[in-house]
N, C-alpha and C positions, 0 to 999 in steps of 0.2 A: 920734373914735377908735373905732376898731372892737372889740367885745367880743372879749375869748381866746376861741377854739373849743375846746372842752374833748376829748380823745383819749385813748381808753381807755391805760392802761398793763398792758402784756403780763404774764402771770404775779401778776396780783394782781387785786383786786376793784376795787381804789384809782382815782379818776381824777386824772389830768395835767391841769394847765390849761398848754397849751402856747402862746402868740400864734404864727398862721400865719406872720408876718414873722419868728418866730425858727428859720423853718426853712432858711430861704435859705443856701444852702451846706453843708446837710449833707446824711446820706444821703438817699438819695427815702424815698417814702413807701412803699416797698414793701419796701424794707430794712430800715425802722425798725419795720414790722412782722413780720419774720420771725428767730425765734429762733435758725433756724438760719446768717442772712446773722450776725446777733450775735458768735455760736459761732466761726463762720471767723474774723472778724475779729477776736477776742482771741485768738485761737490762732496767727494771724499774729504778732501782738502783742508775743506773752511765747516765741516759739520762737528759741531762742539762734544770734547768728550764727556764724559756722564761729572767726572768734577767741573768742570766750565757752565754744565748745566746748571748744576745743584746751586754753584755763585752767582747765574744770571735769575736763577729764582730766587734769590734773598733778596737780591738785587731790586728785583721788581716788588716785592713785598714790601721790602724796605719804603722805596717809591710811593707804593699806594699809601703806609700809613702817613709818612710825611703828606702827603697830598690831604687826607682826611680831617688833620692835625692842622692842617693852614685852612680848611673849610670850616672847621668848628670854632676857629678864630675868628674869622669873615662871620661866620650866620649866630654865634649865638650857641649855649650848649646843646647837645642832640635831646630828641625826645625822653631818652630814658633819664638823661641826667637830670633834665628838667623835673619829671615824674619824681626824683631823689628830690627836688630839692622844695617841692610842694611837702612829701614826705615828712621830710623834717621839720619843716615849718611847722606841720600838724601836729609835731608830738606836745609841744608845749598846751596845746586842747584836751588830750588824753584826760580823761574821767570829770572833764569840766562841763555844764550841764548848758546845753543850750534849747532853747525856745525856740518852733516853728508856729507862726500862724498861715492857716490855711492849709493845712498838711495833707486833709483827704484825698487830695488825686493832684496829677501833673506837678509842676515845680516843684510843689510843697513837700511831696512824697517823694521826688526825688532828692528835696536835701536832707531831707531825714534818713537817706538810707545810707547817702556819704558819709553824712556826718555820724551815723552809727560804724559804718566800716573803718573813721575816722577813732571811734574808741570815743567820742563824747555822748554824754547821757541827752538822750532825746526824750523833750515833752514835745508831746504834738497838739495843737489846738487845733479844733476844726467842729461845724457846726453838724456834720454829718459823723458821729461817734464811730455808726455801727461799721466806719470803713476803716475807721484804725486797728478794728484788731487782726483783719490781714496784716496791718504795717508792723504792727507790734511781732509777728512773726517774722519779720523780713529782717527789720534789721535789730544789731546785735548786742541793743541797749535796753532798756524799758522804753515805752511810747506809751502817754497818760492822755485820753484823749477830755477834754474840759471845754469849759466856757473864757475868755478871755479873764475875766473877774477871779476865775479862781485859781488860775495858774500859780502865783505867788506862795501861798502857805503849801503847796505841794513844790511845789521848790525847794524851800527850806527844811519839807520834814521828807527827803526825796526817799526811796526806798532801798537807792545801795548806800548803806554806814553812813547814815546822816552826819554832813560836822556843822559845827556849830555857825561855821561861817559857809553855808552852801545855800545857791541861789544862781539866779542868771548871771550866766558869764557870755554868752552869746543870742542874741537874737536875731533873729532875720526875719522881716515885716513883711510875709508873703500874701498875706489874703488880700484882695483885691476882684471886684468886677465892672462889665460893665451890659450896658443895655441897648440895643436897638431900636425903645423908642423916646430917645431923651433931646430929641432936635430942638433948638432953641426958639424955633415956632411955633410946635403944637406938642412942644415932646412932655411927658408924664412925670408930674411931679412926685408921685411917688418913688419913679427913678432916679428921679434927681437924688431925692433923702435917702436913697439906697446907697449910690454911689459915694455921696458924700460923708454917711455913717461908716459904709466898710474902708473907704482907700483913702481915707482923710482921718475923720475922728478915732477910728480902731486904729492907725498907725500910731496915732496921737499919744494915745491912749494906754496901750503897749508899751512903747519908749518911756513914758513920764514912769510907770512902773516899775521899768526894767533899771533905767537910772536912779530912782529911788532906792531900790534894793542894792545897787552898787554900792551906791554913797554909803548907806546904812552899814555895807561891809568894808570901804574902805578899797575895793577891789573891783578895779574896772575893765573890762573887756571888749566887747565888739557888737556893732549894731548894725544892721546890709538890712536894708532896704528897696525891695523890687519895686524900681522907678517903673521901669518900660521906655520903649521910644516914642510912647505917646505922651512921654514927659518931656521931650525933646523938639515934637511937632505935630502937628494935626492933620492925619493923615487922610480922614475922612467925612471931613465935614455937610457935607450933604445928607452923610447917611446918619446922622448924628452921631459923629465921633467928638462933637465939641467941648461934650459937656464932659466925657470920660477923659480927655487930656486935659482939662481943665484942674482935673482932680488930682492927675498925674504930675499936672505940674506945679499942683501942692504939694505931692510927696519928696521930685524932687527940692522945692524948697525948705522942708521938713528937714530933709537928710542935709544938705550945707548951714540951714539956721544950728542944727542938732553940732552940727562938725564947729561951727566959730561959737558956741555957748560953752562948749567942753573945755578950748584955747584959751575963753577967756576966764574961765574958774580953775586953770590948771590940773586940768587932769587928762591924764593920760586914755581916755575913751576916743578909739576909733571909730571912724563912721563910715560907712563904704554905701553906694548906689551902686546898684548891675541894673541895664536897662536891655533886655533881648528886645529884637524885633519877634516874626511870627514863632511860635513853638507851640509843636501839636499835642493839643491840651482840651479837655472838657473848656475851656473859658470862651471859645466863642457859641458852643451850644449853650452855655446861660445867657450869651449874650443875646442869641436868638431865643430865648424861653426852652429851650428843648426842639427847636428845628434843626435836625442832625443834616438834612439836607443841607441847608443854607451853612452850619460848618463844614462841611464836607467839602462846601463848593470854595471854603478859604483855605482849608489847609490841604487841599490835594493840588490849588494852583500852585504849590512851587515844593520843592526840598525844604520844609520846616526844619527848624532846629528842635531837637530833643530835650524834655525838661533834665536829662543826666549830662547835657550839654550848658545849661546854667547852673546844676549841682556842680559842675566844675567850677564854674567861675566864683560860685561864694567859697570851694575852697581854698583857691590862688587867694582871693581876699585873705582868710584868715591865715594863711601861709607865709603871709610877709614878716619878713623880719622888724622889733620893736620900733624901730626907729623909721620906720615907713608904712603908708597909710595911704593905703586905694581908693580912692576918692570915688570913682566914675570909671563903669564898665560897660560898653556898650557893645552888644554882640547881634549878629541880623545875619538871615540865612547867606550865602552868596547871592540867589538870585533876585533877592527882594532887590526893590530899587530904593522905596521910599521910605 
């Protein structure tokens, strides 16, 4: 018998005692020593055929949605579903008539256009007429531009198929301003009675109407109310912001007096507050008289919120389901602080 020929083994110091008869039928000898013939040949090996692929891709499909499906469980449903289910909330508004004060520009105009896209009939109030009949083109309802006093009998006799029982079913108490020289030591009493006739007695004023026309129908609906976060805090007292949150934070007392009066007569009238922080809107060039500088100088310091950014939020309000009642919305750019 012929002794093993001993053959180095690649990749180590080690030797192989290999018998030459145990090579018969395998690779040559010029394969068995090249690590690269090796290389190939496990990589032929272990490379998946096109069925293995096709199961390691469902595979991983499979994977991702389970994965997505335990996120949507953790955060909450995704945007679009969300968007569905605002959606639906809104259909029970369809052809219902709601009331905007303050409609001519910014906020006001922005929820007149949702709530036209929304399918509710929009009156718009505003003291500036000749700017609603842009709006009246915009969105996809009628837009009747009036005096607060006269809203009501145009309600009732509205112009699509008047019924017998049609009137406010939705209000939102958007007019609101305020003024730069109302400081509590030399500030202008005429701004004072300014402030306090539109973002006090007009809220007032508006609501006792709009609840009266309820009751008379028998039929109650929803009232949102633009608090502000200077219903919340005083953010600028030096420069006379005192007396405008003072005002604000009548409204928001208005809006909870208005929510525990409805509780205790049993009726089914919800009452909702949105308070934005900054949003870029004519309302601080009133504030300043028409100094576009001086707003320029407030709302170019940061990423302001958009008035179709709180048109969103009075429609989550009215989007809730019956049995639930948004109270208090408060929404502020990211970078604001205060």
């Amino acid at each position: 018998m012929q002794a093993a020929e001993a053959l180095p083994a690649f990749g180590s110091g080690a030797v192989s005692t290999v018998p030459r008869g145990a090579q018969q039928g395998s690779p040559t000898a010029a394969q068995a020593r090249s690590p690269v013939a090796q290389q190939k040949q496990q990589q032929q090996q272990q490379q998946p055929t096109p069925l293995q692929q096709q199961q390691q891709h469902q595979q991983q499909k499979q994977e991702e949605q389970q994965q997505q499906q335990q996120e949507q469980q953790l955060d909450g449903p995704s945007g679009a579903a969300a968007a569905a289910d605002v959606a639906v909330g809104l259909d029970a508004w369809r052809g219902k008539v709601a009331l905007v004060t303050g409609a001519s520009s910014g906020i006001g105009w922005a929820v007149c256009e949702a709530l036209g896209r929304a399918g509710l009939r929009v009156v718009a109030i505003a003291r500036r007429r000749e700017r609603l009949q842009e709006l009246q083109q915009l969105v996809l309802s009628p837009v009747i531009g009036m005096a607060p006093s006269d809203f009501l009998p145009v309600c009732v006799t509205s112009q699509r198929k008047p019924k017998p029982d049609a009137g406010v079913d939705v209000l939102v108490n958007n007019a609101g301003l305020s003024r730069n020289d109302a400081s509590l030591f030399d500030g202008n009493t005429a701004s004072w009675v300014e402030m306090v006739s539109t973002n006090i007695l007009g809220n007032a004023m508006s609501t006792r109407m709009a609840v009266q026309d309820m009751r008379r129908r028998n039929t109650w609906g929803h009232i949102i109310n633009m608090v502000g976060l200077s219903g919340h805090r005083i953010p600028d007292a030096p420069a006379g912001g005192t007396f405008f949150a003072a005002t604000k934070f009548a409204v928001r007392a208005i809006t909870e007096g208005l929510r525990q009066e409805a509780r205790a007569n049993k009726v089914p009238l919800r009452v909702s507050g949105i308070s934005p922080g900054l949003v870029e809107t004519e309302f601080f060039s009133v504030r300043a008289f028409g100094d576009e500088a001086a707003a320029k100088a407030v709302t170019t310091s940061m990423q302001c919120l958009q008035p179709s950014d709180v048109a969103s939020a009075v429609l989550w309000c009215l989007s809730a389901p019956p049995h639930m009642e948004v109270n208090d919305v408060i929404i502020r750019p990211t970078q604001q602080v205060l």
